[in-house]
C-alpha positions in Angstrom: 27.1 238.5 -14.7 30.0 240.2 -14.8 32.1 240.6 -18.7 35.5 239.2 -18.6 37.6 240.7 -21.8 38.4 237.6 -24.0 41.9 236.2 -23.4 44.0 235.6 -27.1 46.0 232.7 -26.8 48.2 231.8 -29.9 45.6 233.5 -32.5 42.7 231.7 -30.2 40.4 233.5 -28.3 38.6 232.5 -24.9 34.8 233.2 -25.2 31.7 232.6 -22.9 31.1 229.8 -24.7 34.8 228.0 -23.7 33.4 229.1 -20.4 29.9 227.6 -20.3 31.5 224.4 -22.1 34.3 224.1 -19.5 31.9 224.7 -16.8 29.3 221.8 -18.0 32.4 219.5 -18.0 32.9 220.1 -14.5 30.7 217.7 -13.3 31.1 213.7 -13.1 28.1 212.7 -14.3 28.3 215.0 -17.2 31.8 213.9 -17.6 30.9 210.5 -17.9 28.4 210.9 -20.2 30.1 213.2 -22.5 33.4 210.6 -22.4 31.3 208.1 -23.2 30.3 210.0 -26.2 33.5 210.8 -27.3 34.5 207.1 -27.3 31.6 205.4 -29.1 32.5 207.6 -32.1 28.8 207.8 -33.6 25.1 208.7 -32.2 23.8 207.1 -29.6 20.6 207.1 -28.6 19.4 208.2 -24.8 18.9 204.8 -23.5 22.1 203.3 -24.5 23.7 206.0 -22.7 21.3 205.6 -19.4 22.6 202.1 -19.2 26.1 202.7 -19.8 26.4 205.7 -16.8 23.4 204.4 -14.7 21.7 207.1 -13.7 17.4 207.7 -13.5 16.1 208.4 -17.2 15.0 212.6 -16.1 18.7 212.7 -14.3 20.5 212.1 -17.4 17.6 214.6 -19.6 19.2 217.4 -17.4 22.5 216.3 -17.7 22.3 215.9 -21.9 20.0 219.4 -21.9 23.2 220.8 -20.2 25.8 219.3 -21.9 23.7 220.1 -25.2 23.5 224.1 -24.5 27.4 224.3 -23.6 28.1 223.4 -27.6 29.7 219.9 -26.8 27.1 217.5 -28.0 24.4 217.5 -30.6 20.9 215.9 -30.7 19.0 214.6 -33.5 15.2 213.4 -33.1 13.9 210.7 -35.2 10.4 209.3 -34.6 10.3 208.6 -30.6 14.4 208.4 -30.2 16.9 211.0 -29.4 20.7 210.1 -30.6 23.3 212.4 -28.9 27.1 212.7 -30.6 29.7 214.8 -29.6 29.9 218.2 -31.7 33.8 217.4 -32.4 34.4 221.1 -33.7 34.0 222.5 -30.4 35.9 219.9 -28.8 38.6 220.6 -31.4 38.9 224.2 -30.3 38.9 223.3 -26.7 42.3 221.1 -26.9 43.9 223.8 -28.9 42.8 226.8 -26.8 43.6 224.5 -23.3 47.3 223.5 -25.1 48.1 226.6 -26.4 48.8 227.7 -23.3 51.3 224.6 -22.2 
């Protein structure tokens, strides 16, 4: 892969991980998911979120996995359930490194 030297924009600083999170974004049915996330405001488990996009249970497992290793959402496992939220911090820096340049 080749290394792109960091961009500073207004004392931020794009990083790979801007890029991977950017790049995990670009994709509807990650969009969706992660937008639905954003707007429910709390953890929600994996089936609430398979009924809410429709898509096949190990469709949306890739899609989470994804959206999971870019830094924009978090899991937590408790007994056979997995809850997903949005990691807000990297979402945060996001807005500010995508405005700062407005």
């Amino acid at each position: 892969m080749k290394m792109i030297k960091p961009v500073r924009l207004a004392k931020l600083e794009a990083n790979e991980s801007h890029v991977e999170a950017l790049k995990a974004l670009a994709h509807l049915t990650r969009l969706q998911v992660f937008f639905f996330l954003v707007r429910a405001r709390r953890e929600v488990p994996a089936g609430e979120i398979q009924e809410a996009v429709r898509v096949p249970g190990p469709t949306l497992s890739h899609h989470l996995d994804l959206l999971r290793r870019a830094g924009l959402i978090q899991s937590r496992r408790e007994e056979r359930y997995v809850y997903y939220s949005v990691r807000r911090e990297m979402v945060s820096e996001l807005v500010r490194l995508l405005t700062a340049c407005c």
